[in-house]
Backbone as CSV, one residue per row, in Angstrom:
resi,resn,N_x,N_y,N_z,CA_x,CA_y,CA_z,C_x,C_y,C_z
1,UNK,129.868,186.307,-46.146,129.312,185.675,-44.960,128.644,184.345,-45.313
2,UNK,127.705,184.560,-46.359,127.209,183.107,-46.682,128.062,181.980,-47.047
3,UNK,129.191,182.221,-48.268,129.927,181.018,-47.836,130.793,181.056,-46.953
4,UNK,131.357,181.638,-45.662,131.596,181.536,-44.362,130.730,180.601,-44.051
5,UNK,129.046,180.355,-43.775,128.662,179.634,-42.893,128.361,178.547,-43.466
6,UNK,128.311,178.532,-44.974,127.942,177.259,-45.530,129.581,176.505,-45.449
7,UNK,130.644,177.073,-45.707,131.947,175.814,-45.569,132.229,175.747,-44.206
8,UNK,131.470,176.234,-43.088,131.592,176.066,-41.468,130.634,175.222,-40.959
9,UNK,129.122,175.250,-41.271,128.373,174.627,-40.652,128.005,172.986,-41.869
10,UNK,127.738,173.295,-43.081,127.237,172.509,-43.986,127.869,172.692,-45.721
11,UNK,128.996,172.402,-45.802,129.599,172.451,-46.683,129.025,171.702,-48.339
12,UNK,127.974,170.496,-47.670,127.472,169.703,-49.255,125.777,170.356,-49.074
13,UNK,125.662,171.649,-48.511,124.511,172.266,-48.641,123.589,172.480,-50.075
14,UNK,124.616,172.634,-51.043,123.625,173.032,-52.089,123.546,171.747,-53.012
15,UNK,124.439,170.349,-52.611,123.989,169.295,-53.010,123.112,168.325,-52.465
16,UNK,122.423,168.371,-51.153,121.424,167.638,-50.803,120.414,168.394,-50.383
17,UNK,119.006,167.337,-50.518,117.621,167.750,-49.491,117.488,168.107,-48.529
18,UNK,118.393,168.505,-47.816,118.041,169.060,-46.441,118.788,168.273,-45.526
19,UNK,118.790,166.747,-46.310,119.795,165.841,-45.005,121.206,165.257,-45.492
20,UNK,121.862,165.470,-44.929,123.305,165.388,-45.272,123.834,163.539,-44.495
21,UNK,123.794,162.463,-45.406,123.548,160.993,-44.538,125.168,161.047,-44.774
22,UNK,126.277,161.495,-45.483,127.416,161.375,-45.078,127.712,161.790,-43.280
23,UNK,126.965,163.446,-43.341,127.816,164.102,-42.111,126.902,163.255,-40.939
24,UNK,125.450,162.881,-41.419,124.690,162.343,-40.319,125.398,160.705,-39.850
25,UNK,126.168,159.994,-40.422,126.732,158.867,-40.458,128.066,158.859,-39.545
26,UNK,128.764,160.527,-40.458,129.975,160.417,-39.111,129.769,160.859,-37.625
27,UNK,128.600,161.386,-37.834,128.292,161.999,-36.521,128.133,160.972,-35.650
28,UNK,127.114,159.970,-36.130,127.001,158.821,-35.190,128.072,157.837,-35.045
29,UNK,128.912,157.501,-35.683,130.181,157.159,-35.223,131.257,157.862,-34.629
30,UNK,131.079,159.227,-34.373,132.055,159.407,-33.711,131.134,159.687,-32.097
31,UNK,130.090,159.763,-32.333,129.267,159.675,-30.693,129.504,158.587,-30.477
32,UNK,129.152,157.335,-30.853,129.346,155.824,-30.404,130.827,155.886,-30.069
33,UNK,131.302,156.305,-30.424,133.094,156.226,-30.627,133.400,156.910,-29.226
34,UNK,132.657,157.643,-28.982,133.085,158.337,-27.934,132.106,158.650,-26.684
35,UNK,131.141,157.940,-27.393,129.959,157.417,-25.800,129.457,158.643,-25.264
36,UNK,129.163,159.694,-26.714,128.882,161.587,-26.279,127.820,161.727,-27.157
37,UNK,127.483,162.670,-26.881,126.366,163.240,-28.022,127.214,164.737,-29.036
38,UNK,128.306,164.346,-28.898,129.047,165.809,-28.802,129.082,166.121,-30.438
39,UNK,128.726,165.356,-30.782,128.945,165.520,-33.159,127.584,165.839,-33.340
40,UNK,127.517,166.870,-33.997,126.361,166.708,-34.673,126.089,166.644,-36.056
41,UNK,124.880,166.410,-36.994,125.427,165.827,-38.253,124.213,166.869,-39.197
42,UNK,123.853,167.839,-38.566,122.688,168.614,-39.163,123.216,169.367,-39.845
43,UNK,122.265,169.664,-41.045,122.184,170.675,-42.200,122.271,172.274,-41.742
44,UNK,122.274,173.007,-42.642,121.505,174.091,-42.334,120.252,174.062,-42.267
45,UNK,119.556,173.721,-42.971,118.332,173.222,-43.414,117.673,172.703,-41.352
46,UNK,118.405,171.537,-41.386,118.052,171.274,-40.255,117.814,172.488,-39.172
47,UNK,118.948,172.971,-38.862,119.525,173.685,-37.911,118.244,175.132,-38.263
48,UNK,117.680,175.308,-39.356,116.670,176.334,-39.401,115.381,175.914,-38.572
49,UNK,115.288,174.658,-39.080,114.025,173.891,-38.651,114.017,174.091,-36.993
50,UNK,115.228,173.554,-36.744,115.488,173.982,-34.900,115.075,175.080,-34.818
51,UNK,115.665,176.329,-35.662,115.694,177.897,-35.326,113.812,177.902,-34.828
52,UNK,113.413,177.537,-35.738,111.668,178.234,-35.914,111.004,177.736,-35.439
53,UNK,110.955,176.141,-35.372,110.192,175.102,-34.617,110.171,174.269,-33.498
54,UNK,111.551,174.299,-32.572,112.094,173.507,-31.851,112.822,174.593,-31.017
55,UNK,113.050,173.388,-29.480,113.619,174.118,-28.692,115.451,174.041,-28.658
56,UNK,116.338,174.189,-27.965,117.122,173.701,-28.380,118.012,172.407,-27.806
57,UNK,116.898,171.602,-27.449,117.008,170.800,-26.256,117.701,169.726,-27.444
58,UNK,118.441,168.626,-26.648,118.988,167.395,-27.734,117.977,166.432,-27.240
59,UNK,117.598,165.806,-28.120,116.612,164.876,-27.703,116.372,164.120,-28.746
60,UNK,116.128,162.660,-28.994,115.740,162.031,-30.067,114.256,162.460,-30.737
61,UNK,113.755,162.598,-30.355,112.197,162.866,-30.769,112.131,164.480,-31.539
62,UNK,113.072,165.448,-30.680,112.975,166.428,-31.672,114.314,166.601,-32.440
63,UNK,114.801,165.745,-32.670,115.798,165.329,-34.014,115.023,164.591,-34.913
64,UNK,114.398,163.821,-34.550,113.869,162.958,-36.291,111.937,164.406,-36.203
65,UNK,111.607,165.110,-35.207,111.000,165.898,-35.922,111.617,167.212,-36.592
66,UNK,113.019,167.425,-36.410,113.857,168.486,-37.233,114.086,167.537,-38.981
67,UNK,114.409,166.422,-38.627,114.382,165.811,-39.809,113.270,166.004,-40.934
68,UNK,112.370,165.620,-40.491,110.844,165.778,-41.361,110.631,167.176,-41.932
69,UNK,110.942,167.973,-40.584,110.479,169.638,-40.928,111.595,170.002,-42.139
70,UNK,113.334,169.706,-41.724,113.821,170.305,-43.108,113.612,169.370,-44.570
71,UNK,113.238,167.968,-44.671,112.958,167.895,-46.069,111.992,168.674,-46.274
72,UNK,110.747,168.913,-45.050,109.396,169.622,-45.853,109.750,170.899,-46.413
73,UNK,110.780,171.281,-45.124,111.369,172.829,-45.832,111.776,173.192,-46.936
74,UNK,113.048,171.801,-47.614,113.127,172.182,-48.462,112.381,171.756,-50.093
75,UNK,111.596,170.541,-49.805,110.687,171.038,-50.854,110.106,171.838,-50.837
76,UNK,108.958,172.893,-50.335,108.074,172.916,-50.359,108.518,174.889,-50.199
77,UNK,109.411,175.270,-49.931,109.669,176.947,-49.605,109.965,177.558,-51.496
78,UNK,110.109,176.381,-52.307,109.751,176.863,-53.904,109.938,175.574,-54.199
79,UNK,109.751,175.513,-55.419,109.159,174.527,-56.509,110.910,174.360,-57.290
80,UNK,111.153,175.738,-57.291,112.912,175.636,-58.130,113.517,175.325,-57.099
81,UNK,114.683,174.474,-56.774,115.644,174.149,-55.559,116.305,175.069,-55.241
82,UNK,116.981,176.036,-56.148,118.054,177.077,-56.249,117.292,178.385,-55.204
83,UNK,116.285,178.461,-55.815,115.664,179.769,-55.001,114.852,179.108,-53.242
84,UNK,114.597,177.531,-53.315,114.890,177.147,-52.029,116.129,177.099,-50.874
85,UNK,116.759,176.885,-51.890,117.989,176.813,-50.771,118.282,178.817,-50.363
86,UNK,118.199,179.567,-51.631,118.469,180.519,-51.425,117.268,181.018,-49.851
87,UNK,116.119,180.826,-49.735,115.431,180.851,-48.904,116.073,180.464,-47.223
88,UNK,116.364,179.569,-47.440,117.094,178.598,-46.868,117.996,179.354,-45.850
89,UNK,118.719,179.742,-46.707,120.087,180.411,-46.182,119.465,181.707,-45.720
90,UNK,118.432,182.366,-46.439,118.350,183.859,-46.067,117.307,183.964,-44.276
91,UNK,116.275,182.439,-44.191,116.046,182.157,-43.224,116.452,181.985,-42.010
92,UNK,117.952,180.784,-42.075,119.013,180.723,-41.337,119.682,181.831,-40.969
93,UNK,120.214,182.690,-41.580,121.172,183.672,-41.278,120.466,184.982,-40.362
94,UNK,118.710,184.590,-40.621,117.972,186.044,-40.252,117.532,185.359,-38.824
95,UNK,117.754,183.940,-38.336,117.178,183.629,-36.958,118.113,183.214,-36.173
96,UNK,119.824,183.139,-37.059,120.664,182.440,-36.207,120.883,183.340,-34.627
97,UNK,121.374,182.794,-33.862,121.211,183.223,-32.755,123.159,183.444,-32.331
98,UNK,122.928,185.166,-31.329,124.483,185.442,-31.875,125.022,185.606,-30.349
99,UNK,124.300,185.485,-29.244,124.364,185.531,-28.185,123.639,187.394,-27.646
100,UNK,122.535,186.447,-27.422,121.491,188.059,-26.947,121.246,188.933,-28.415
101,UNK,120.836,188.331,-29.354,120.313,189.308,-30.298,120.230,187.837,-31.645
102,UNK,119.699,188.079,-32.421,119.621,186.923,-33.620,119.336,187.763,-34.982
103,UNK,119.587,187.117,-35.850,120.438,187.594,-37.378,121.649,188.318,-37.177
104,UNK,121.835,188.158,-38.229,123.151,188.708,-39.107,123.212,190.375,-38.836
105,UNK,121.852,191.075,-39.539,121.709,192.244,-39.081,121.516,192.743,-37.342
106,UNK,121.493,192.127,-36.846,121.435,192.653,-35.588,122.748,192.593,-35.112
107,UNK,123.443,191.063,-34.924,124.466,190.864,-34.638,125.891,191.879,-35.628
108,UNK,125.737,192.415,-36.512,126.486,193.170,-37.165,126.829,194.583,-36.367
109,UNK,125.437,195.016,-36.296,125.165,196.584,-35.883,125.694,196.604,-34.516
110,UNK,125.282,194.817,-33.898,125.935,195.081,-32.085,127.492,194.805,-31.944
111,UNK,127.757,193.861,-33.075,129.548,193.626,-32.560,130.487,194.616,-33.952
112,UNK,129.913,195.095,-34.656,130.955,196.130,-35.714,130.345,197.414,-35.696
113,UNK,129.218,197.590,-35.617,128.084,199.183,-35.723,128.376,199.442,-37.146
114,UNK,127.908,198.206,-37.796,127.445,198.437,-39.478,126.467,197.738,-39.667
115,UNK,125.916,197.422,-41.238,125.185,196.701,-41.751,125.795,195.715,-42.542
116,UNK,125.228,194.843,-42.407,126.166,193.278,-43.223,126.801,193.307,-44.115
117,UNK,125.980,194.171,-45.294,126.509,194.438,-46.826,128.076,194.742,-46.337
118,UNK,128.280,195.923,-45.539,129.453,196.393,-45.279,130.613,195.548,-44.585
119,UNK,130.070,194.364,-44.359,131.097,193.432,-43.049,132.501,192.891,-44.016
120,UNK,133.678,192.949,-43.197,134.604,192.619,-44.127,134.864,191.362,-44.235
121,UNK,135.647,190.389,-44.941,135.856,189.287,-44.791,136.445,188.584,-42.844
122,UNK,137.086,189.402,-42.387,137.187,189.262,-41.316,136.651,188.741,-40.301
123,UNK,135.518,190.345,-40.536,134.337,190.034,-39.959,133.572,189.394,-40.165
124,UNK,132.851,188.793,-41.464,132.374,187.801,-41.717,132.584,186.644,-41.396
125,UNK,134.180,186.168,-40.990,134.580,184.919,-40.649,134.183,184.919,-38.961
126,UNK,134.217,185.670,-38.251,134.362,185.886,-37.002,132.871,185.808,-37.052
127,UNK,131.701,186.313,-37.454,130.487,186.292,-36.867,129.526,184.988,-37.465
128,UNK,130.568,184.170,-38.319,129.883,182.896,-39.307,130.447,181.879,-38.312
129,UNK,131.359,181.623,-36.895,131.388,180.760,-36.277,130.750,180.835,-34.943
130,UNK,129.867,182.413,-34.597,129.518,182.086,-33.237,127.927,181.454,-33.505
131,UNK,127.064,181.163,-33.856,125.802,180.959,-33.697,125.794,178.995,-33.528
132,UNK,126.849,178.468,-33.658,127.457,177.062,-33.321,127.551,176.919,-31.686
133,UNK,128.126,177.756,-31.178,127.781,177.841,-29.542,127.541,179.306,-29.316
134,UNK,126.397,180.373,-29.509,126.723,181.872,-29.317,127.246,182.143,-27.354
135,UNK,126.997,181.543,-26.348,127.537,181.379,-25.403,128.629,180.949,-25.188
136,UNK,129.271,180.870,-26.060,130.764,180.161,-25.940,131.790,181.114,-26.898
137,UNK,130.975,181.128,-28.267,131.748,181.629,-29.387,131.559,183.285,-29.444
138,UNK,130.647,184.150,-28.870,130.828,184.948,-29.101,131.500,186.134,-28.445
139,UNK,132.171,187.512,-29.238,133.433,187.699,-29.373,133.401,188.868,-28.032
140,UNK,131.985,189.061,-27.344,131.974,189.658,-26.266,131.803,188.569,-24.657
141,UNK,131.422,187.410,-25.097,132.187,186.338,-24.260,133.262,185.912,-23.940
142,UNK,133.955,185.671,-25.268,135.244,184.844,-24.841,135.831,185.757,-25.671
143,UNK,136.982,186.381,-26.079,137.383,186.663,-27.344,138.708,185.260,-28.009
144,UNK,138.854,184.669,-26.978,140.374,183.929,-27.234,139.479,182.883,-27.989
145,UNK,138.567,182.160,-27.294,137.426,180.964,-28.281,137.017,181.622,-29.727
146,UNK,136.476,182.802,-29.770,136.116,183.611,-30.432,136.788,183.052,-31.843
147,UNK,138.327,183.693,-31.601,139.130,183.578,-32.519,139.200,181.904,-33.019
148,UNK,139.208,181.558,-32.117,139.763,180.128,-32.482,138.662,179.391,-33.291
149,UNK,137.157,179.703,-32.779,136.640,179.383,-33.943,136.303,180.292,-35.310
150,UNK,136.927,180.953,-35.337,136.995,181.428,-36.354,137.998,180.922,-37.176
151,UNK,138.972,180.472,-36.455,140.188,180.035,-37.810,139.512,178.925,-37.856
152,UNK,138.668,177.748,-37.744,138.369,177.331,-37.790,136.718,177.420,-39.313
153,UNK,136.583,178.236,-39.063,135.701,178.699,-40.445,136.965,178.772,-41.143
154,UNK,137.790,180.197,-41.195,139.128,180.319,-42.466,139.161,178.820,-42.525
155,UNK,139.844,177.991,-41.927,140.280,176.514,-42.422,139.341,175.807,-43.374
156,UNK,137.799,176.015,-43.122,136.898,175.523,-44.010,136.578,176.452,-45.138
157,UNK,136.913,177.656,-45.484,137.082,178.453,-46.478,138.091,178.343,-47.348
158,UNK,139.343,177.646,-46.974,140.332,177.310,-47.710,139.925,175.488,-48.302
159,UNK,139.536,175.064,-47.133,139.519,173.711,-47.696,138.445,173.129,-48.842
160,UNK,137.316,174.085,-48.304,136.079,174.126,-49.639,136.392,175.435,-50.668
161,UNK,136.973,175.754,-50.950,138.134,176.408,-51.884,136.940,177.755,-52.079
162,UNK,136.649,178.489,-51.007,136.147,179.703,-51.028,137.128,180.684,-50.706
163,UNK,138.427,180.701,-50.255,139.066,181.858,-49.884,140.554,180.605,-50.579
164,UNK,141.175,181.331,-51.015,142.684,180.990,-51.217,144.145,180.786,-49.620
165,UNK,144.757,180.267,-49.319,145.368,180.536,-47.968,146.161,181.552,-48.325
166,UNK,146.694,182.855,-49.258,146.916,183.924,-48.872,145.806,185.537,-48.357
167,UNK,144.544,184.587,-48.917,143.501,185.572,-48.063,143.086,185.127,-46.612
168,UNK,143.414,184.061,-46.392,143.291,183.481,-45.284,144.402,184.357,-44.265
169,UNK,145.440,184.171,-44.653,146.863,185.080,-43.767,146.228,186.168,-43.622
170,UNK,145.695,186.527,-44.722,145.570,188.293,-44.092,144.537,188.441,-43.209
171,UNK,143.521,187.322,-43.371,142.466,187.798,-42.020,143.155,186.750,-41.101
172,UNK,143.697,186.500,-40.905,144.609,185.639,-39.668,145.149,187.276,-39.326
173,UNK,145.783,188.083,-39.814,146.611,188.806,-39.236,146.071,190.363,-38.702
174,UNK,144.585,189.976,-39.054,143.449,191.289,-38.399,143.490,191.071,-36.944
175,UNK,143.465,189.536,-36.814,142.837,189.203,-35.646,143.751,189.515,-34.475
176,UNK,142.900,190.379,-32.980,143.872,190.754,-32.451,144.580,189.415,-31.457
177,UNK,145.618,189.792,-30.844,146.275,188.985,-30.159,145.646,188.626,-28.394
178,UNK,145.380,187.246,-28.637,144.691,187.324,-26.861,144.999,186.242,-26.550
């Protein structure tokens, strides 16, 4: 599951501070580009800072204060980076929001009736793309979006070379038909 959401949401996660000025750079060119607010260019890091401190409103003022909060986050949650980021992630994953319930463990027990440890790659791919829109993406909303962002994680699991594309086929071929 974790690298599910790190090659879906923030792929150069465990190489920067919290702010990612590549993804924050394309983001703003492809909004200017397209006269939207529709890219966004946040971390995980960031996107925690939203979770705990912020509403989830878009707004300039609480974007450059998500900014501040994840460098503080990530200095300052340990002194070693490794066991920050690990923080990081274990923060994110325990507030992401899955549509009517938030973490990993909740969202597990409500859409498989297990506990995470147990989730298969499948499932892991499928529950690492809804907290990106959980009103949109998740798999008791839509199931056809559902899927689609999910191959959409597989695609970033192959491309940040966490899954091979013959493990990719096989959870392509769990998924039911809709």
């Amino acid at each position: 599951y974790i690298n599910a959401v790190v090659a879906i949401e923030d792929h150069r996660f465990f190489e920067h501070n919290g702010l990612d000025f590549i993804a924050i750079a394309r983001a703003i060119w492809t909004d200017f580009s397209s006269r939207s607010l529709a890219q966004g260019g946040s971390t995980i890091t960031q996107q925690l800072a939203k979770n705990i401190y912020f509403t989830q409103e878009r707004n300039a003022t609480r974007k450059i204060a998500e900014i501040f909060m994840a460098s503080y986050l990530e200095k300052n949650l340990s002194e070693d980076k490794t066991k920050a980021k690990e923080k990081i992630l274990e923060l994110y994953i325990n507030t992401a929001c899955f549509n009517n319930c938030f973490g990993l463990g909740q969202a597990s027990r409500k859409y498989f009736n297990k506990e995470p440890k147990d989730l298969t790659l499948y499932e892991c791919t499928l529950l690492a793309g809804v907290p990106n829109a959980p009103a949109l993406y998740a798999p008791d909303v839509n199931m056809k979006k559902c899927i689609h962002r999910q191959n959409q994680v597989i695609d970033a699991m192959v491309k940040y070379n966490y899954i091979d594309e013959d493990t990719a086929n096989k959870v392509r071929s769990e998924q039911p038909k809709v």
